[in-house]
C-alpha positions, 0 to 999 in steps of 0.5 A: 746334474746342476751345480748345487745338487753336484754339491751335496753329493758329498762325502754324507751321501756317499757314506749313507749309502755305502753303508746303507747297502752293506747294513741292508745286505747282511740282513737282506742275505740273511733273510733270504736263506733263512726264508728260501733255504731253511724256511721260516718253520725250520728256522723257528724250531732250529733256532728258537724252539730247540735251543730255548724251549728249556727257558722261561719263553713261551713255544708260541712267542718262540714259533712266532719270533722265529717265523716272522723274523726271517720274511722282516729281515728280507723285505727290511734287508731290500728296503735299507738297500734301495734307500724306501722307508730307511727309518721303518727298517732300520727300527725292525733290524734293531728289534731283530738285534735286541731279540737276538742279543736277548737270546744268546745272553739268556743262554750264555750270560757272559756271550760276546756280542762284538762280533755277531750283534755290534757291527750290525748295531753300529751300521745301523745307528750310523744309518739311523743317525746320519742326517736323512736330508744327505741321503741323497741316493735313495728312493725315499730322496727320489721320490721325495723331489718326483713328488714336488714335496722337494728334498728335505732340507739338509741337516749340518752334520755336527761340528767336533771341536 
């Protein structure tokens, strides 16, 4: 490794990736009992059709969400892993967490998101925050410099006062 790559792999590309893992396994792990366990049917009409067929959503919203938010959490859950389309991902876990959050406080107005829904959603804008150019441990990285296109400069993370 030469000296300046040795450089930049500094506590921002350590922290992006460490926190890119954890963030994508939740949903990755999610996801694959949701598709492989459950299933994508029983997991709409468990958790969407059953307990909100009483509520103003529609059954066809309700199937649809509840079949395809299981296979976007395991294929968004691996890419935020490996660090392949960050951005892509992370922006489907954060229409998950609104549809998720939607739905509990449509049943339970006063629900408490602090434990389910906020520490998700602070990975997530950590990772979406964190300057993409210090997340050097990811395949969008590697084959950013494999393509000859370089890396992205790298962003200066801001400076508290």
């Amino acid at each position: 490794m030469d000296e300046a790559r040795g450089r930049r792999l500094d506590g921002w590309s350590w922290a992006i990736f460490f926190v890119r893992w954890v963030l994508g396994l939740i949903f990755f792990m999610a996801g694959w009992w949701k598709t492989f366990d459950l299933g994508p049917l029983e997991h709409a009409r468990r958790l969407f059709i059953v307990p909100y067929a009483d509520t103003w959503l529609p059954a066809w919203l309700l199937w649809a969400s509840g079949t395809v938010i299981p296979v976007v959490e395991l294929v968004a859950g691996a890419l935020m892993c490996l660090g392949l389309r960050v951005r892509e991902a992370g922006i489907a876990f954060g229409f998950i967490l609104i549809v998720v959050d939607y739905g509990h406080l449509l049943k339970e107005p006063l629900f408490d998101t602090t434990h389910h829904i906020f520490p998700r959603l602070d990975l997530l804008a950590f990772v979406l925050a964190a300057p993409a150019g210090r997340d050097l441990l990811s395949l969008d990285a590697w084959l950013g410099r494999r393509s000859g296109g370089g890396e992205r400069p790298v962003e200066e993370p801001p400076r508290l006062s």
